[in-house]
PDB file of N, CA, C and O in Angstrom:
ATOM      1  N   UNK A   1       4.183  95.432  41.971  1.00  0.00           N
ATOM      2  CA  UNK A   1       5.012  96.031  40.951  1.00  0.00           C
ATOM      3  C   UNK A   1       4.129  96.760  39.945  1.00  0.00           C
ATOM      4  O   UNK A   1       3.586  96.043  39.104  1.00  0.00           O
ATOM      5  N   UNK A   2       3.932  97.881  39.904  1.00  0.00           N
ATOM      6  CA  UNK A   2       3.069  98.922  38.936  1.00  0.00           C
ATOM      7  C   UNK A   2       3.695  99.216  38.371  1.00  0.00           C
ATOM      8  O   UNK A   2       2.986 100.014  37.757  1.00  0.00           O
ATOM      9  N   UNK A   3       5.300  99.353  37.603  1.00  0.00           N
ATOM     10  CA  UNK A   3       5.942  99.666  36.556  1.00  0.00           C
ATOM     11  C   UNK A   3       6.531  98.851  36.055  1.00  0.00           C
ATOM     12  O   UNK A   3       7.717  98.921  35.731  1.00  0.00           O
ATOM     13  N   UNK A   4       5.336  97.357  35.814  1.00  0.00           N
ATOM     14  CA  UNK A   4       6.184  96.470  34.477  1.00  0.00           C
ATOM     15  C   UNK A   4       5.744  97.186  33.282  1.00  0.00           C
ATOM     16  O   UNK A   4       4.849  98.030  33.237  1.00  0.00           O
ATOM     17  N   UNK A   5       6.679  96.636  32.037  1.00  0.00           N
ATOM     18  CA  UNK A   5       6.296  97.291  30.890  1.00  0.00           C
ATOM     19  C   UNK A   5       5.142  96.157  30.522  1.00  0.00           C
ATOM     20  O   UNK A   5       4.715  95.155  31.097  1.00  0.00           O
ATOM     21  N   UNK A   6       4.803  96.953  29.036  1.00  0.00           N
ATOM     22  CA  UNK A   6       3.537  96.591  28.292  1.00  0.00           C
ATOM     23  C   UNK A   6       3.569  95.141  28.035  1.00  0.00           C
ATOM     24  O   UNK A   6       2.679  94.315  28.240  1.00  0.00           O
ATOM     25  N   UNK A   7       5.537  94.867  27.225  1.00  0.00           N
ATOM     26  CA  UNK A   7       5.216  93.469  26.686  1.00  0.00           C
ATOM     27  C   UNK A   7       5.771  92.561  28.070  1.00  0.00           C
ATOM     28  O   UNK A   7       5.923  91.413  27.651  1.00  0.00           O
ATOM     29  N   UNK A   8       5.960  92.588  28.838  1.00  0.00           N
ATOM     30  CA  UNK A   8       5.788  91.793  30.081  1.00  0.00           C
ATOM     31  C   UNK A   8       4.566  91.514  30.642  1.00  0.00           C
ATOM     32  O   UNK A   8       4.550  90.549  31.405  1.00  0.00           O
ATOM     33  N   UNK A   9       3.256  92.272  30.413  1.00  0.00           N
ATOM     34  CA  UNK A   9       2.062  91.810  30.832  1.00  0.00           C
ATOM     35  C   UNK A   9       1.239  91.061  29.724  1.00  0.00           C
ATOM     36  O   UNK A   9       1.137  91.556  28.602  1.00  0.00           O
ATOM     37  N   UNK A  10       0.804  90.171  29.964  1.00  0.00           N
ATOM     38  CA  UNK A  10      -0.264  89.185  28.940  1.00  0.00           C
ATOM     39  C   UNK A  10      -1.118  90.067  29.385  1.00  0.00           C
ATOM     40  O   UNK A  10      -1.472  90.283  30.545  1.00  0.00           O
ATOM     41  N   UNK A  11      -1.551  90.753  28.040  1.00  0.00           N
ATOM     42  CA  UNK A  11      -2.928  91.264  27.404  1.00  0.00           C
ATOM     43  C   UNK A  11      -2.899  91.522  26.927  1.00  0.00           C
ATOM     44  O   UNK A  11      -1.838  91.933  26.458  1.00  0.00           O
ATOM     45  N   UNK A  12      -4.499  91.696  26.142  1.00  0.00           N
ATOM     46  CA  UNK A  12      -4.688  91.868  24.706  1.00  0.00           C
ATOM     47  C   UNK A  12      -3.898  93.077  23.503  1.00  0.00           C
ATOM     48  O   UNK A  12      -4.037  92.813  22.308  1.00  0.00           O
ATOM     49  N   UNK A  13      -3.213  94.178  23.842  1.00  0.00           N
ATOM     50  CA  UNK A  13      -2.887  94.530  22.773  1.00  0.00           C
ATOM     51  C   UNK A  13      -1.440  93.947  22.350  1.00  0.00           C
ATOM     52  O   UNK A  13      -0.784  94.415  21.419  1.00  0.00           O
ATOM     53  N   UNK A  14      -1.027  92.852  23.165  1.00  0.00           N
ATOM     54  CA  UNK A  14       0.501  92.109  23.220  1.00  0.00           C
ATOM     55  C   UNK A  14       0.291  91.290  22.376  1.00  0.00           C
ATOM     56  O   UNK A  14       0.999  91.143  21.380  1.00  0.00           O
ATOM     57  N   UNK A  15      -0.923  90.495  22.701  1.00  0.00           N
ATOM     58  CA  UNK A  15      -1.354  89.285  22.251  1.00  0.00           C
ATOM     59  C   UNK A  15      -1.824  90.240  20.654  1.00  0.00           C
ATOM     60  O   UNK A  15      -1.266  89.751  19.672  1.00  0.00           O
ATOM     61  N   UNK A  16      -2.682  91.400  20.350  1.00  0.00           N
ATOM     62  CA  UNK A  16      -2.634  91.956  19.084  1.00  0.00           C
ATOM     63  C   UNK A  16      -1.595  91.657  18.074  1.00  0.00           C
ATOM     64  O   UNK A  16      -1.658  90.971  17.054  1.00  0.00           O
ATOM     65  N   UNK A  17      -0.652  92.314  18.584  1.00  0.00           N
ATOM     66  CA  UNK A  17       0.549  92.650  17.919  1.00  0.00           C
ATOM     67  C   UNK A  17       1.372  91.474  17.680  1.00  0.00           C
ATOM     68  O   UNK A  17       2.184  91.582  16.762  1.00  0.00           O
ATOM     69  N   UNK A  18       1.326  90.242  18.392  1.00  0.00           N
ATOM     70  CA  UNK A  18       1.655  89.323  18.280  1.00  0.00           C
ATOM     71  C   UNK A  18       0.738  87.974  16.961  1.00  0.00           C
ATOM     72  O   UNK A  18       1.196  86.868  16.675  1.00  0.00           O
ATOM     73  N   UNK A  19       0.044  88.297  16.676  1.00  0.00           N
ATOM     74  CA  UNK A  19      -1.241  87.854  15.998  1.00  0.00           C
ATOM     75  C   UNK A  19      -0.652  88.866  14.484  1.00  0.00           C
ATOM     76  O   UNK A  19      -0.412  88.218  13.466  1.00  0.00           O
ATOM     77  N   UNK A  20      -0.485  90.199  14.454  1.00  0.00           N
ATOM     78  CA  UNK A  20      -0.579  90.781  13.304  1.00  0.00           C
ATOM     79  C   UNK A  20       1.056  90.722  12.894  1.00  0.00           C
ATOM     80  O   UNK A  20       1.314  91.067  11.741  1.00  0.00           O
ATOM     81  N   UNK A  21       2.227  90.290  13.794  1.00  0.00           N
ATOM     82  CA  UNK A  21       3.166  89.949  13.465  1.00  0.00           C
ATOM     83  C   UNK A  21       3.798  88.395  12.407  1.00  0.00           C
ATOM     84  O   UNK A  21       4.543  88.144  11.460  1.00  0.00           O
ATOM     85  N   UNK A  22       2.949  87.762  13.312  1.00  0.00           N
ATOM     86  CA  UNK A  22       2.852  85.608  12.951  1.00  0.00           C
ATOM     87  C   UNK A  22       1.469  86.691  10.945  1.00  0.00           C
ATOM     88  O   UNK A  22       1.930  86.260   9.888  1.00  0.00           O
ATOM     89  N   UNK A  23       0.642  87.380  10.780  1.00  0.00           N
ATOM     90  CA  UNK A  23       0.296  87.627   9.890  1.00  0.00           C
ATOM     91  C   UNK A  23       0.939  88.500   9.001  1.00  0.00           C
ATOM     92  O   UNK A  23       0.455  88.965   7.969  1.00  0.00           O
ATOM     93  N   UNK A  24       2.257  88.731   9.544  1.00  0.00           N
ATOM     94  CA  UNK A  24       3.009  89.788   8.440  1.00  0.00           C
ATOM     95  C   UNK A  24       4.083  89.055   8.015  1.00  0.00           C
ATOM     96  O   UNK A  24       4.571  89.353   6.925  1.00  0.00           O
ATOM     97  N   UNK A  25       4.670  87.926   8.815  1.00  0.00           N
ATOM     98  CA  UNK A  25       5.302  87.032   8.462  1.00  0.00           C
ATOM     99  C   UNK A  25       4.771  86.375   7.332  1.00  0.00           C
ATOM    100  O   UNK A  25       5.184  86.456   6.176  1.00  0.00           O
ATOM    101  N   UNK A  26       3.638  85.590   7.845  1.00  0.00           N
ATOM    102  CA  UNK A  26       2.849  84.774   6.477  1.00  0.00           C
ATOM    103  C   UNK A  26       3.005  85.448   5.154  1.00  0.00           C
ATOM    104  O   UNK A  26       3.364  85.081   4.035  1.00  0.00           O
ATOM    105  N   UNK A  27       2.602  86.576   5.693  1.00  0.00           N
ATOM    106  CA  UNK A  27       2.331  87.468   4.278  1.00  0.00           C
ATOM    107  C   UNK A  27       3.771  87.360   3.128  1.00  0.00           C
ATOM    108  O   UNK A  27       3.814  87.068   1.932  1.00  0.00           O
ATOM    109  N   UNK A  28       4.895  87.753   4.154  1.00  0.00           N
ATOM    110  CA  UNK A  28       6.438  87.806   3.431  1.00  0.00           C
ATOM    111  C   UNK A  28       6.242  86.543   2.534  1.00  0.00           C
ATOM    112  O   UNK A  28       6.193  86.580   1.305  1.00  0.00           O
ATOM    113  N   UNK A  29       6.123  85.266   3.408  1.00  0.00           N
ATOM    114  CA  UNK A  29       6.459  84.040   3.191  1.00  0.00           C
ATOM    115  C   UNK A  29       5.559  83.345   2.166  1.00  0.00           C
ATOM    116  O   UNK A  29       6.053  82.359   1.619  1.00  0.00           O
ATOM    117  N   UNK A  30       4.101  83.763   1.759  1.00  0.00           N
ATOM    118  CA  UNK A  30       3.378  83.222   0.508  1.00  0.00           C
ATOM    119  C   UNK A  30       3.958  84.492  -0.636  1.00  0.00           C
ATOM    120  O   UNK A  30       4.139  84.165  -1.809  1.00  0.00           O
ATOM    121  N   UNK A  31       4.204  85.826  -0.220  1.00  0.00           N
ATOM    122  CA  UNK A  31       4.965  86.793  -1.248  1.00  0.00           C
ATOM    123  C   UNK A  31       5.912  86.098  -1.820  1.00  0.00           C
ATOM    124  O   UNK A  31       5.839  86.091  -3.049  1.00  0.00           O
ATOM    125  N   UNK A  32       6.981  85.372  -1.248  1.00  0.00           N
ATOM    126  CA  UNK A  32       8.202  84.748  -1.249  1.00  0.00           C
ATOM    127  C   UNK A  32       8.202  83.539  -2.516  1.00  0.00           C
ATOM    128  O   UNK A  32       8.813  83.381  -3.573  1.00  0.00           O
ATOM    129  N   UNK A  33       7.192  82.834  -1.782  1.00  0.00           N
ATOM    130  CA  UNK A  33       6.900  81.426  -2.654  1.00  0.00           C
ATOM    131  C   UNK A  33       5.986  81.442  -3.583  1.00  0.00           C
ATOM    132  O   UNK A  33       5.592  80.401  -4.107  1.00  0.00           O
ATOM    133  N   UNK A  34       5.482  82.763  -3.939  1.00  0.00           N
ATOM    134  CA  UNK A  34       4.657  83.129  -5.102  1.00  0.00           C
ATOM    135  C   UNK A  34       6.360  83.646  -6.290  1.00  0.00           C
ATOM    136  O   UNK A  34       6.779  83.416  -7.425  1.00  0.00           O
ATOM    137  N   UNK A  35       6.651  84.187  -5.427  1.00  0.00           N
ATOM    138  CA  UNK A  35       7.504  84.913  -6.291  1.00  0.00           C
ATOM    139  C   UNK A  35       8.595  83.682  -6.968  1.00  0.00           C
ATOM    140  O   UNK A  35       8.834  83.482  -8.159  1.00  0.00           O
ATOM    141  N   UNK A  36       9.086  83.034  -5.887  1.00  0.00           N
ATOM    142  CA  UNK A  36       9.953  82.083  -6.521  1.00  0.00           C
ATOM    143  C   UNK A  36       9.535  81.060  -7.105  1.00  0.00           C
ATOM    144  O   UNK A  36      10.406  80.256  -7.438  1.00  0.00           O
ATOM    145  N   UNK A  37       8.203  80.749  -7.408  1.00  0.00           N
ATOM    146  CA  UNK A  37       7.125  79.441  -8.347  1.00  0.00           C
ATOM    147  C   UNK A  37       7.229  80.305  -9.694  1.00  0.00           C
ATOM    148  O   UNK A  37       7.217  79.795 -10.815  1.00  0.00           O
ATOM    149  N   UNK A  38       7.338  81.749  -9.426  1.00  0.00           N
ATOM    150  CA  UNK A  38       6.943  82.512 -10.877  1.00  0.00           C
ATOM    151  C   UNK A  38       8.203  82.487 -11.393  1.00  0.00           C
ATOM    152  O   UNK A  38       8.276  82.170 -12.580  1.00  0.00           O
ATOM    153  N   UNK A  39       9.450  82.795 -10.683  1.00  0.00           N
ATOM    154  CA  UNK A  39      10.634  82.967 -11.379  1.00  0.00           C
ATOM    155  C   UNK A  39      11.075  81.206 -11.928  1.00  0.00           C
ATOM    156  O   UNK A  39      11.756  81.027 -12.938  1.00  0.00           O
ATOM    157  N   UNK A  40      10.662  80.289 -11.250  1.00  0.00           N
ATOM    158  CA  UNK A  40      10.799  78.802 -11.621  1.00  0.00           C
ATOM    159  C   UNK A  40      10.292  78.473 -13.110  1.00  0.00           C
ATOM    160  O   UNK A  40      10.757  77.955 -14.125  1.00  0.00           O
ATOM    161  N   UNK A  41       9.113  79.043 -12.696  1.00  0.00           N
ATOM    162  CA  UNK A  41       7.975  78.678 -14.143  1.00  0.00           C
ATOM    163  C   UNK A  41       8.935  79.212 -15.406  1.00  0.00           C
ATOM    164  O   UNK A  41       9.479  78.633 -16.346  1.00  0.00           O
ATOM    165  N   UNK A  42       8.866  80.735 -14.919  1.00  0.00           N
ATOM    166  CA  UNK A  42       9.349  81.345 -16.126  1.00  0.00           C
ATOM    167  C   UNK A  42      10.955  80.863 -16.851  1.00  0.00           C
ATOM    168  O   UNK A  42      11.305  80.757 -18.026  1.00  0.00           O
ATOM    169  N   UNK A  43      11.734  80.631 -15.468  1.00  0.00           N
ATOM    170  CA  UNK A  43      13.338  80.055 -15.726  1.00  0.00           C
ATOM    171  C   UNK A  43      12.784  78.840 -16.676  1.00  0.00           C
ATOM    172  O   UNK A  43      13.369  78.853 -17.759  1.00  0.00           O
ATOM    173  N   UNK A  44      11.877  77.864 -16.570  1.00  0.00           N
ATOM    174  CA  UNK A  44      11.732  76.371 -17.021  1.00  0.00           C
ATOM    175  C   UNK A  44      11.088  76.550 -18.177  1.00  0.00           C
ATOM    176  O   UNK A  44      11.247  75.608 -18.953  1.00  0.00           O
ATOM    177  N   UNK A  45      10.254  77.632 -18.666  1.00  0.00           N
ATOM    178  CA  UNK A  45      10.013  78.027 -19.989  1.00  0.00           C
ATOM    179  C   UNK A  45      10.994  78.214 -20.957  1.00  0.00           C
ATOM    180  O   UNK A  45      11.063  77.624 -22.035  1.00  0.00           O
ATOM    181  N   UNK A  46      12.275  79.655 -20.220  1.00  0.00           N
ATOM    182  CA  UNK A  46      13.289  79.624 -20.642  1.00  0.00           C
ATOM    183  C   UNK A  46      14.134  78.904 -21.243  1.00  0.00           C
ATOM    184  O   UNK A  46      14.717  79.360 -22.227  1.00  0.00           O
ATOM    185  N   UNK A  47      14.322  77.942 -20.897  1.00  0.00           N
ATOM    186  CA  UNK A  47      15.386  76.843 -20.594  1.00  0.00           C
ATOM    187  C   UNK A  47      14.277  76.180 -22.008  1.00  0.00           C
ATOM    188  O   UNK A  47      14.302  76.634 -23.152  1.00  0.00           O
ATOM    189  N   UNK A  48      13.679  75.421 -21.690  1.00  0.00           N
ATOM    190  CA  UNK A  48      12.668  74.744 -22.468  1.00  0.00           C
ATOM    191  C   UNK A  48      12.904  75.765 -24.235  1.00  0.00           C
ATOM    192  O   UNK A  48      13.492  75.220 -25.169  1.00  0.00           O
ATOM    193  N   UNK A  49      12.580  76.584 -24.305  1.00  0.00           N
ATOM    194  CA  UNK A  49      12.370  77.235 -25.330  1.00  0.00           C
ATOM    195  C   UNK A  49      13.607  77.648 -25.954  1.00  0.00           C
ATOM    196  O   UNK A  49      13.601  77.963 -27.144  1.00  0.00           O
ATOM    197  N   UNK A  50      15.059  77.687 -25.013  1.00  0.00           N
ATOM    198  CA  UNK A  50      16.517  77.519 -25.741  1.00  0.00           C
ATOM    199  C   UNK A  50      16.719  76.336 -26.109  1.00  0.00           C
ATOM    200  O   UNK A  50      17.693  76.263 -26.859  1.00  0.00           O
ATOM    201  N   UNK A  51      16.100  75.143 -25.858  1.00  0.00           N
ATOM    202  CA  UNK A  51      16.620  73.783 -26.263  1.00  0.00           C
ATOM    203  C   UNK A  51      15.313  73.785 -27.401  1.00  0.00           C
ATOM    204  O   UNK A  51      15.830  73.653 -28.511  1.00  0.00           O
ATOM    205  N   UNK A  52      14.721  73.826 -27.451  1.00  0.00           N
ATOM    206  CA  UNK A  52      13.282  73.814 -28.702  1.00  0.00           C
ATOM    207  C   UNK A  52      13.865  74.612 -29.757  1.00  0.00           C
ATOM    208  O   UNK A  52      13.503  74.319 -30.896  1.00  0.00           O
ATOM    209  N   UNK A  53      14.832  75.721 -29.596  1.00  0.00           N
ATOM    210  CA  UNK A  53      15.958  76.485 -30.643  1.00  0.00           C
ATOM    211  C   UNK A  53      16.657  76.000 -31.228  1.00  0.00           C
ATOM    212  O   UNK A  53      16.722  76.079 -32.455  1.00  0.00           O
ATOM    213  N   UNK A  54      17.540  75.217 -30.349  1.00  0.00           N
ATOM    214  CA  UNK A  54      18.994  74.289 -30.891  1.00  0.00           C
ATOM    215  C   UNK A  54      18.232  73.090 -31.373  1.00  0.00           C
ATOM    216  O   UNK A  54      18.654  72.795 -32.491  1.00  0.00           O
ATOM    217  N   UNK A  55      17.287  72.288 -30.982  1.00  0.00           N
ATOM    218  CA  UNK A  55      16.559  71.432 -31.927  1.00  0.00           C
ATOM    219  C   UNK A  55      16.031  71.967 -33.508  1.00  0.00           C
ATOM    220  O   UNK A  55      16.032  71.387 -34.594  1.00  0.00           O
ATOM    221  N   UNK A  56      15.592  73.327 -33.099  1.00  0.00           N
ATOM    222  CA  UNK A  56      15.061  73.966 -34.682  1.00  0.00           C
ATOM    223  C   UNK A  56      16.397  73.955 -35.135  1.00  0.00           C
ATOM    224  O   UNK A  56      16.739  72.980 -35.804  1.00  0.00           O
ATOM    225  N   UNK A  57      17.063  74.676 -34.949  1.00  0.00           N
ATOM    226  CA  UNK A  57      18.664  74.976 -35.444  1.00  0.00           C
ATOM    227  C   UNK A  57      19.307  73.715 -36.357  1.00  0.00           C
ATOM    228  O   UNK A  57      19.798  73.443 -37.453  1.00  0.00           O
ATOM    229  N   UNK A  58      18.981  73.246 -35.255  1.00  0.00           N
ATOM    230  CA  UNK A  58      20.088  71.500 -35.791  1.00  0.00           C
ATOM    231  C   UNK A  58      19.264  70.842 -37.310  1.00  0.00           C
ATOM    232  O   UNK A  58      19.697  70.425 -38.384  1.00  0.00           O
ATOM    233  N   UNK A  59      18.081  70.991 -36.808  1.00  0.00           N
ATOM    234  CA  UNK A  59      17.406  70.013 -37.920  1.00  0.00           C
ATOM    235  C   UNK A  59      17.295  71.230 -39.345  1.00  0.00           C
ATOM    236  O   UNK A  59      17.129  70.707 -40.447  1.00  0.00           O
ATOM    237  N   UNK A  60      17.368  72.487 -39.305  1.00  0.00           N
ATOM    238  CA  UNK A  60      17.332  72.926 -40.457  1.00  0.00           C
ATOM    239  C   UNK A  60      19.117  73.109 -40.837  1.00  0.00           C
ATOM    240  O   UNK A  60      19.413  73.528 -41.956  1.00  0.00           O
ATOM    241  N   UNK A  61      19.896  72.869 -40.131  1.00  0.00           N
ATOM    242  CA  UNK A  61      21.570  73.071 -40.554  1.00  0.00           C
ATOM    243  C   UNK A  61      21.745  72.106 -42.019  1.00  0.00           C
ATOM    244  O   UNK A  61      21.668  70.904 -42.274  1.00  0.00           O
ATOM    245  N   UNK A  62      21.971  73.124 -42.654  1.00  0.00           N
ATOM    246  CA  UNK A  62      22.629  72.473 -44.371  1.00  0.00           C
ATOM    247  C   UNK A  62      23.887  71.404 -43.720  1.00  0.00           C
ATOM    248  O   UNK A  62      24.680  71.658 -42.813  1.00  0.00           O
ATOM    249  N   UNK A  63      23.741  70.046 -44.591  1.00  0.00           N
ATOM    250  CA  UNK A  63      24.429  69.295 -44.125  1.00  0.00           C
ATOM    251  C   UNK A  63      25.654  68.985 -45.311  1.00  0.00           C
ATOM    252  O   UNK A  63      26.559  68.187 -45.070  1.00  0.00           O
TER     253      UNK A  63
END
């Protein structure tokens, strides 16, 4: 059979592309979990720094 295609034969530029694929994945996937540790951090600052408000708030309220 002389007309299998490329990705039906094991060799190296299959096995390439397969190698720089499993590395473009990774790539998405630490992009991903960089991104969502940063939006965490920053949400938990957020959050943190509206309740550090309503504590200032409360304790200076004329009683």
């Amino acid at each position: 059979m002389s007309h299998e295609t490329g990705a039906a034969q094991p060799g190296r530029p299959a096995e390439k592309k397969d190698r720089k694929d499993r590395k473009d994945e990774e790539g998405w996937f630490e992009r991903g979990v960089a991104l969502r540790a940063g939006f965490y951090i920053f949400a938990t600052h957020l959050f943190a720094g509206f309740i550090w408000l309503l504590f200032y708030l409360g304790g200076h309220a004329h009683k």
